[in-house]
MARVEXLO-160225 format. One line per 4 residues: number of its first residue (from 0); for each residue z, x, y of C-alpha. Coordinates in steps of 0.1 Angstrom, whole numbers, plus 5000, padded with zeros to 4 digits. Example, Ala and Ser with C-alpha at 12.3 -4.5 7.8 and 13.67 -1.06 7.14 Angstrom:
0> 5078 5123 4955  5071 5137 4989
# end
This chain:
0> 5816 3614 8155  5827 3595 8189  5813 3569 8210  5807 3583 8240
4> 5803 3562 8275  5783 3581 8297  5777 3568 8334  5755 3588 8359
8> 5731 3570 8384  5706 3601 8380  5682 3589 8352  5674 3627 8340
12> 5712 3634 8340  5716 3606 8317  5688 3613 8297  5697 3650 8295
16> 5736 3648 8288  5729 3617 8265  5702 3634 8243  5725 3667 8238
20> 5757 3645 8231  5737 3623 8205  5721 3658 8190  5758 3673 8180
24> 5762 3637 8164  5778 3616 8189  5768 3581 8201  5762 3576 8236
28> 5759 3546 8254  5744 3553 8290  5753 3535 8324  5742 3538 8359
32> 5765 3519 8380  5805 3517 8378  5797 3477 8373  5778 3487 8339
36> 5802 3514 8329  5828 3483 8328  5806 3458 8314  5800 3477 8285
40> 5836 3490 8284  5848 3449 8278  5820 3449 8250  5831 3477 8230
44> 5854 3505 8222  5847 3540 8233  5865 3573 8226  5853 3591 8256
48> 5842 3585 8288  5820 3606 8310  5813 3603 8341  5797 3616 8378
52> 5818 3609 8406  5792 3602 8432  5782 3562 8419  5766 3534 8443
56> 5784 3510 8455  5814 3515 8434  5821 3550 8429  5834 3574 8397
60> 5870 3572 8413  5873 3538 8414  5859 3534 8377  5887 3562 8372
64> 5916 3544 8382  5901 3508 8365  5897 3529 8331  5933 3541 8335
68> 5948 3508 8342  5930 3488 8316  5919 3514 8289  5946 3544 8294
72> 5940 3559 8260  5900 3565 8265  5899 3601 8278  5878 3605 8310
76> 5856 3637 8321  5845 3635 8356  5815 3650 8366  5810 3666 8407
80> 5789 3685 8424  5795 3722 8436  5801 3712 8472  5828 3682 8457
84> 5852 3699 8441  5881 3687 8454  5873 3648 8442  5875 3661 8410
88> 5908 3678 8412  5924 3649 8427  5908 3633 8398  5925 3651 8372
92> 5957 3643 8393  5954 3607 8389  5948 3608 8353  5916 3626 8346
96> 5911 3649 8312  5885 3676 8331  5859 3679 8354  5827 3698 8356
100> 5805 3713 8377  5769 3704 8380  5743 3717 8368  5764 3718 8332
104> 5755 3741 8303  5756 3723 8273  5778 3745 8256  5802 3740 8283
108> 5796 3703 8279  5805 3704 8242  5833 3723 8250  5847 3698 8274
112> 5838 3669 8249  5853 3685 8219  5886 3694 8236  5891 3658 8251
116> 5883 3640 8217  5909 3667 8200  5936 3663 8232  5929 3620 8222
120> 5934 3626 8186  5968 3649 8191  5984 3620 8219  5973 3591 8193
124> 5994 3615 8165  6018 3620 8185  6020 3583 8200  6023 3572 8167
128> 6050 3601 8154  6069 3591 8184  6067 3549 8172  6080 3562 8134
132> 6107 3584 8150  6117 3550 8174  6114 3532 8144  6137 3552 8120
136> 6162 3558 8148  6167 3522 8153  6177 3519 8117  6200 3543 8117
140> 6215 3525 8147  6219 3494 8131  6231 3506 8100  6256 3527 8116
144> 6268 3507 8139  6304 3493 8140  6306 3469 8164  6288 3434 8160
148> 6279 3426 8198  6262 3463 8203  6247 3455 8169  6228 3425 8177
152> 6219 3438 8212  6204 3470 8195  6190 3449 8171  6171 3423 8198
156> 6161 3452 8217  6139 3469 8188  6126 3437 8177  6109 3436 8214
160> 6103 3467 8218  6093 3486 8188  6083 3456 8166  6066 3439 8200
164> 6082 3402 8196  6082 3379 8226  6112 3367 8216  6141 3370 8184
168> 6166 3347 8173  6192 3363 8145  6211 3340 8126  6240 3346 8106
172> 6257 3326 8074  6288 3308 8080  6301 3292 8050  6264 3291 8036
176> 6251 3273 8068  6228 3295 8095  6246 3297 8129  6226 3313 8160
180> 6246 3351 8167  6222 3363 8190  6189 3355 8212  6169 3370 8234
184> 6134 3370 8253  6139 3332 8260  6150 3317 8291  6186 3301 8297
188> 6171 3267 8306  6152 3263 8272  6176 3281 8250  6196 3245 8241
192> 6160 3230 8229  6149 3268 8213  6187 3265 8192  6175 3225 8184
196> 6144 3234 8174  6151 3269 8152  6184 3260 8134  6168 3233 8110
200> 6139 3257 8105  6158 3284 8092  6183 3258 8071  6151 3252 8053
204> 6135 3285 8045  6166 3298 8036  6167 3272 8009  6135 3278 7999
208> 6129 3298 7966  6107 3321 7985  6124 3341 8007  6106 3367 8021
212> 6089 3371 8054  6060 3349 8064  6047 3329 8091  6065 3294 8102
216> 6058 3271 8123  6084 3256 8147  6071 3231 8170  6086 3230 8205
220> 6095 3263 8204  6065 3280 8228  6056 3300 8203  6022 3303 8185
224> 6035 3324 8161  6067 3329 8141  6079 3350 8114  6108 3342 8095
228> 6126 3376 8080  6154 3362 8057  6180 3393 8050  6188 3402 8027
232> 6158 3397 8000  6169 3367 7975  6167 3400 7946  6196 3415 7967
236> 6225 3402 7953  6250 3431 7960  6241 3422 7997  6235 3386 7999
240> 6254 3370 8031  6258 3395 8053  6230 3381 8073  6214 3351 8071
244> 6175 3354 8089  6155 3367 8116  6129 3350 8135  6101 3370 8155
248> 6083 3351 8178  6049 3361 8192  6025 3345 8217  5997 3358 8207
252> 5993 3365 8165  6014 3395 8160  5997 3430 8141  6006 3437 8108
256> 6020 3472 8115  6045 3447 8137  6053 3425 8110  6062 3452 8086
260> 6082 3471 8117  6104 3438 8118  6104 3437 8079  6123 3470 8082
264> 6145 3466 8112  6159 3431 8088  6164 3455 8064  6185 3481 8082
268> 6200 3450 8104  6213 3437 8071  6223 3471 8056  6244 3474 8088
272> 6264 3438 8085  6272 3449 8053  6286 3485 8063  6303 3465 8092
276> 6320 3443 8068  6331 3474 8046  6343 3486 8076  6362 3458 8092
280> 6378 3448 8055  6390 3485 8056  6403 3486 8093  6423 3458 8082
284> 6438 3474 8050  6448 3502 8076  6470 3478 8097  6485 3459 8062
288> 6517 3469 8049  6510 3477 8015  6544 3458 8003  6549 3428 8026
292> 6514 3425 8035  6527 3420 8070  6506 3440 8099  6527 3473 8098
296> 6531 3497 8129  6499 3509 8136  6490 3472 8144  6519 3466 8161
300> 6514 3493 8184  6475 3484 8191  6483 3449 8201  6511 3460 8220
304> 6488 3481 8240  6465 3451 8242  6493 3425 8254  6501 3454 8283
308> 6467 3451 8292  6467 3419 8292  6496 3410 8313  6492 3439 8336
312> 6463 3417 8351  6478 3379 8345  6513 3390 8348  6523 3365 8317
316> 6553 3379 8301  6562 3385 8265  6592 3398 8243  6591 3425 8218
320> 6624 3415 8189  6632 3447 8168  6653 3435 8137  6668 3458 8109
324> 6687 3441 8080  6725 3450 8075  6739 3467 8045  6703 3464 8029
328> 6715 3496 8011  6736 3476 7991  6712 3456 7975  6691 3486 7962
332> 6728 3499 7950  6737 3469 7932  6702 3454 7919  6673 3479 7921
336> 6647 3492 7944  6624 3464 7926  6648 3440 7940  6649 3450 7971
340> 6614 3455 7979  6608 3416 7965  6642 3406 7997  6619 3428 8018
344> 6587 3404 8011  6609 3371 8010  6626 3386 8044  6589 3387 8062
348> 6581 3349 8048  6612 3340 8065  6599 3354 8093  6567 3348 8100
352> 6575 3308 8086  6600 3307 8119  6573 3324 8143  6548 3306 8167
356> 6515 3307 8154  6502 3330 8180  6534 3355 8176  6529 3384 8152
360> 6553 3400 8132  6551 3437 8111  6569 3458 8089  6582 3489 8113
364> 6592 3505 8083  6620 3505 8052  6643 3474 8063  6630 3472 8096
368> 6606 3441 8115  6592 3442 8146  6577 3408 8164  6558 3405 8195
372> 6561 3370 8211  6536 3361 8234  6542 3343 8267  6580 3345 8263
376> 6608 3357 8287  6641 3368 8277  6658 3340 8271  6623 3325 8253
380> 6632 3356 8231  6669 3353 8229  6666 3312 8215  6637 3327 8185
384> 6657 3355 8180  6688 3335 8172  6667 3310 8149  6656 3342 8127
388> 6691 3356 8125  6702 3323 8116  6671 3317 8090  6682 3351 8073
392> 6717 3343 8070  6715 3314 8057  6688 3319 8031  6693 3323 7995
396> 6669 3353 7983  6654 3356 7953  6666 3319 7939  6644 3315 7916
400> 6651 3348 7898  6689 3328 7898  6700 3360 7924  6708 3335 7952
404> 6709 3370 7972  6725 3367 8011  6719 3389 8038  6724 3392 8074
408> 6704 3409 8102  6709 3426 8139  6679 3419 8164  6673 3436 8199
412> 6654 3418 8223  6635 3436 8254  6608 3417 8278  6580 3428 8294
416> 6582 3431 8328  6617 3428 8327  6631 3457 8309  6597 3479 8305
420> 6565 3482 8320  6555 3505 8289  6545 3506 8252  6572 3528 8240
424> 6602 3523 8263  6597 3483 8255  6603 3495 8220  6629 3518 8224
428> 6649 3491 8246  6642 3466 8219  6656 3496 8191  6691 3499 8215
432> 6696 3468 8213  6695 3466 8181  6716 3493 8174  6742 3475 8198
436> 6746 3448 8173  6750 3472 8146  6779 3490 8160  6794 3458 8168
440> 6799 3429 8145  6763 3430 8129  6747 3395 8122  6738 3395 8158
444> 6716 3394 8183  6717 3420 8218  6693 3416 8247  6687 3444 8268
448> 6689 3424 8302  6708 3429 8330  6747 3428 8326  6762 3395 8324
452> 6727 3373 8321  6718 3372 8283  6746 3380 8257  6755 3386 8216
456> 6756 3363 8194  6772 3369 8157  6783 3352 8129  6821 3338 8132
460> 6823 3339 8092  6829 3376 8098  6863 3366 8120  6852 3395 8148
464> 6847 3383 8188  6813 3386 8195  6814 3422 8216  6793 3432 8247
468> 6773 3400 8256  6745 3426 8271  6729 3454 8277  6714 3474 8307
472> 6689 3507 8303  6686 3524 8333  6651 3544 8332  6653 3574 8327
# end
C-alpha cells in the first residue's frame, strides 16, 4: 500500500513496528540512525515516515526539520517516550503529522498510519485542484484582458510560475516578421545576446510547416532546454496573427504536465490578442464619426483630458479652435441633406490637409469642428486658425459633382493656460468666441485673449469692418 521509512535505534522496536506495518500490507524500510534514515531517503521515494525522537548522534528532530526542508510532502509520525512529551508537541509545531506514545498498540499504530497516508493523499488532491484552479484562472486572465502591457506581464508570470519556465520570451507578428513584446527571467546584461540569439529562431519555426510546440535548440541562450509554442495553431485560421510564438526556457528538461500547462496558457494568450484586437478596433469605432470619419467628441474630450494632464506637469501650452460653418443651412435648403453631408466630409479634408501632423481635429457635431493644437499659444492658434478660415473660403466644394459649392466659417480660439486651466471652460471659451464672429461679420476668426492683444479677422468681400478685435472671459 505505502512505503513506509521507519527509523528507531531499538532493534525490537524496529522489528516489532516493521513486522505489523508489512502485515497490513505496507513496505517498510528500517533505519537506526538519522544518517541512514537520509541515506535511504536520497535512494528512494517514501510515503511515510516514522520515526523515534530519541536517535544517536543526530536526533529525530533534526531528521524532522531535514525531511521538511528537502522532502516536505512525506508525512512524518514522531515517536517519544512517556516522560518526552513535550519534543513531540513541538514536533508537530514544526511540521510534524502526529506523535505517539511508547509502548504503541498496534491498532493505534495503524490508526496513525492510515490517517497520515489519507491527510497525504487529500493535500496531494488538493495541491493539485489548487494547480488546475491557478491554471484555468490564468486563462481567463489573459483572455479577458484589455490591456497589452498587463497582458504580457500576466502572461510571463504564469509561464514561471504555473508552467515552471526559467525564463519566457513572447513574440508578436509585425507585418509577418516576429518582434520581441515581452521577456522575462533573463538578466538585463544578457537580454541584447538572448533577443540576437531567439529572433532568428523563431523566424524559422514559424516558417516551418510544423507548427506546434516542440523542443528547439538555441545556442547561446543558457538554456538546456526550449520549447517553441507558436500561437495560434497553423489550423487556426480565424485567429492567425494575433500572436506570433512563445518560447519556454528550462534549465533542467521541463515535465510534461509543464509542457502542456504552457501549451494552454499559448492558447488562452492568443485567444486574448485576438479579444484585445476586437476590442481595440471597436474602442476606435466609438471615437469615429460615423460621416466624416473624423475622431468625434468623445475623443476629443479624452485627449483633451490627456493634453491637461500632460501640460499640468511640463507646462507646454496648446490651443483648442472651435469652428462652425456659416449659413450651412442653406446648402441643405438649396441642394439636399445628401449634399450637405458630402461639404461636411470635404469640410474635414480641408481641415485636417491644413493641420500639423501631431494636431487632431473632430466632428463636435452637425456643422461644427473642433481641433486641439499641440504646443501652440494664442497667436500659434490665431496664424492656423486664419489659414483654415481662409482654406474654407476659398475652396470650391463638391467640384467634381460640377457644384463648385462656397462656404465660409467662424472659429474661436482659447489657450491653455491662458484662458482656461480646465477641460470644459477651454471649450466653452473656444464656443464664445466663436459665437463672437457669428454675431459679427462671420468669415472670421475671435480669440478669447485679453482685450486689445489678439483680434478678428473677416473677409473684406463682405464690405463690413472687422468688429471687436477680442475677447475677455472673466471666470466665473
Amino acid at each position: 500500500m505505502a512505503n513506509i521509512l521507519l527509523v528507531d535505534d531499538e532493534r525490537v522496536a524496529r522489528t516489532l513496528y516493521g513486522d505489523f506495518l508489512v502485515s497490513v500490507g505496507h513496505q517498510v524500510t528500517a533505519a537506526a540512525s538519522a544518517e541512514e534514515a537520509l541515506a535511504a531517503l536520497a535512494a528512494a521515494k517514501f510515503d511515510l515516515i516514522l520515526t523515534d525522537l530519541r536517535l544517536p548522534e543526530v536526533d529525530g528532530m533534526h531528521l524532522l526539520q531535514a525531511t521538511k526542508t528537502t522532502y516536505p510532502d512525506i508525512p512524518v509520525i514522531v515517536i517519544t517516550a512517556v516522560d518526552k512529551v513535550w519534543p513531540a508537541l513541538h514536533a508537530i509545531k514544526i511540521g510534524a503529522s502526529d506523535y505517539l506514545i511508547k509502548p504503541i498498540m498496534p491498532e493505534i499504530l495503524s490508526h496513525a498510519v492510515e490517517r497520515a497516508l489519507t491527510q497525504r493523499v487529500l493535500l496531494t488532491e488538493n495541491a493539485g485542484l489548487r494547480q488546475h484552479v491557478s491554471l484555468l484562472e490564468a486563462g481567463q486572465r489573459l483572455a479577458a484582458t484589455l490591456d497589452r502591457g498587463a497582458m504580457l506581464e500576466a502572461a510571463a508570470h504564469a509561464y514561471r510560475t504555473i508552467a515552471g519556465a526559467d525564463a519566457v520570451a513572447i513574440f508578436s507578428l509585425s507585418e509577418g516578421m516576429p518582434t520581441l513584446a515581452h521577456v522575462a527571467g533573463v538578466a538585463a546584461p544578457h537580454s541584447d545576446s538572448f533577443v540576437r540569439t531567439t529572433v532568428p529562431v523563431v523566424q524559422v519555426e514559424l516558417r516551418s510547416p510544423k507548427r506546434s510546440h516542440r523542443p528547439v535548440t538555441i545556442a547561446g541562450s543558457g538554456y538546456p532546454f526550449t520549447h517553441f509554442f507558436p500561437s495560434p495553431d497553423a489550423d487556426d485560421k480565424a485567429a492567425r496573427g494575433q500572436l506570433g510564438a512563445v518560447l519556454t526556457f528550462y534549465e533542467g528538461r521541463p515535465r510534461q504536465t509543464a509542457i502542456e500547462t504552457a501549451s494552454y496558457l499559448t492558447s488562452h494568450l492568443a485567444l486574448g490578442f485576438k479579444n484585445l484586437d476586437k476590442f481595440t478596433k471597436a474602442e476606435g469605432m466609438a471615437y469615429v464619426d460615423d460621416l466624416t470619419k473624423l475622431r468625434n467628441r468623445r475623443y476629443l474630450e479624452l485627449i483633451i483630458e490627456r493634453e491637461l494632464t500632460n501640460a499640468s506637469i511640463s507646462g507646454t501650452p496648446f490651443a483648442i479652435l472651435f469652428l462652425d460653418l456659416d449659413h450651412f443651412k442653406r446648402i441643405n435648403d438649396a441642394h439636399g441633406h445628401s449634399v450637405g453631408s458630402r461639404v461636411l466630409v470635404e469640410v474635414g479634408r480641408v481641415i485636417a490637409t491644413t493641420l500639423r501632423a501631431n494636431d487632431t481635429v473632430v466632428r463636435w457635431g452637425g456643422d461644427e469642428y473642433l481641433m486641439l493644437l499641440r504646443r501652440a499659444r494664442s497667436e500659434d492658434g490665431w496664424k492656423v486658425a486664419e489659414r483654415i478660415r481662409c482654406e474654407i473660403a476659398e475652396h470650391s466644394f463638391l467640384s467634381r459633382d460640377g457644384l463648385n459649392l462656397r462656404i465660409t466659417a467662424c472659429i474661436g480660439i482659447a489657450s491653455f493656460p491662458e484662458n482656461a486651466m480646465d477641460k470644459s471652460r477651454l471649450i466653452d471659451c473656444a464656443d464664445r468666441a466663436m459665437y463672437c464672429a457669428k454675431r459679427g461679420t462671420r468669415n472670421a476668426t475671435y480669440s478669447a485673449g485679453d482685450a486689445g492683444e489678439i483680434g478678428s479677422s473677416a473677409a473684406e468681400a463682405e464690405g463690413e469692418a472687422p468688429k471687436a478685435h477680442s475677447l475677455e472671459f472673466q471666470n466665473p
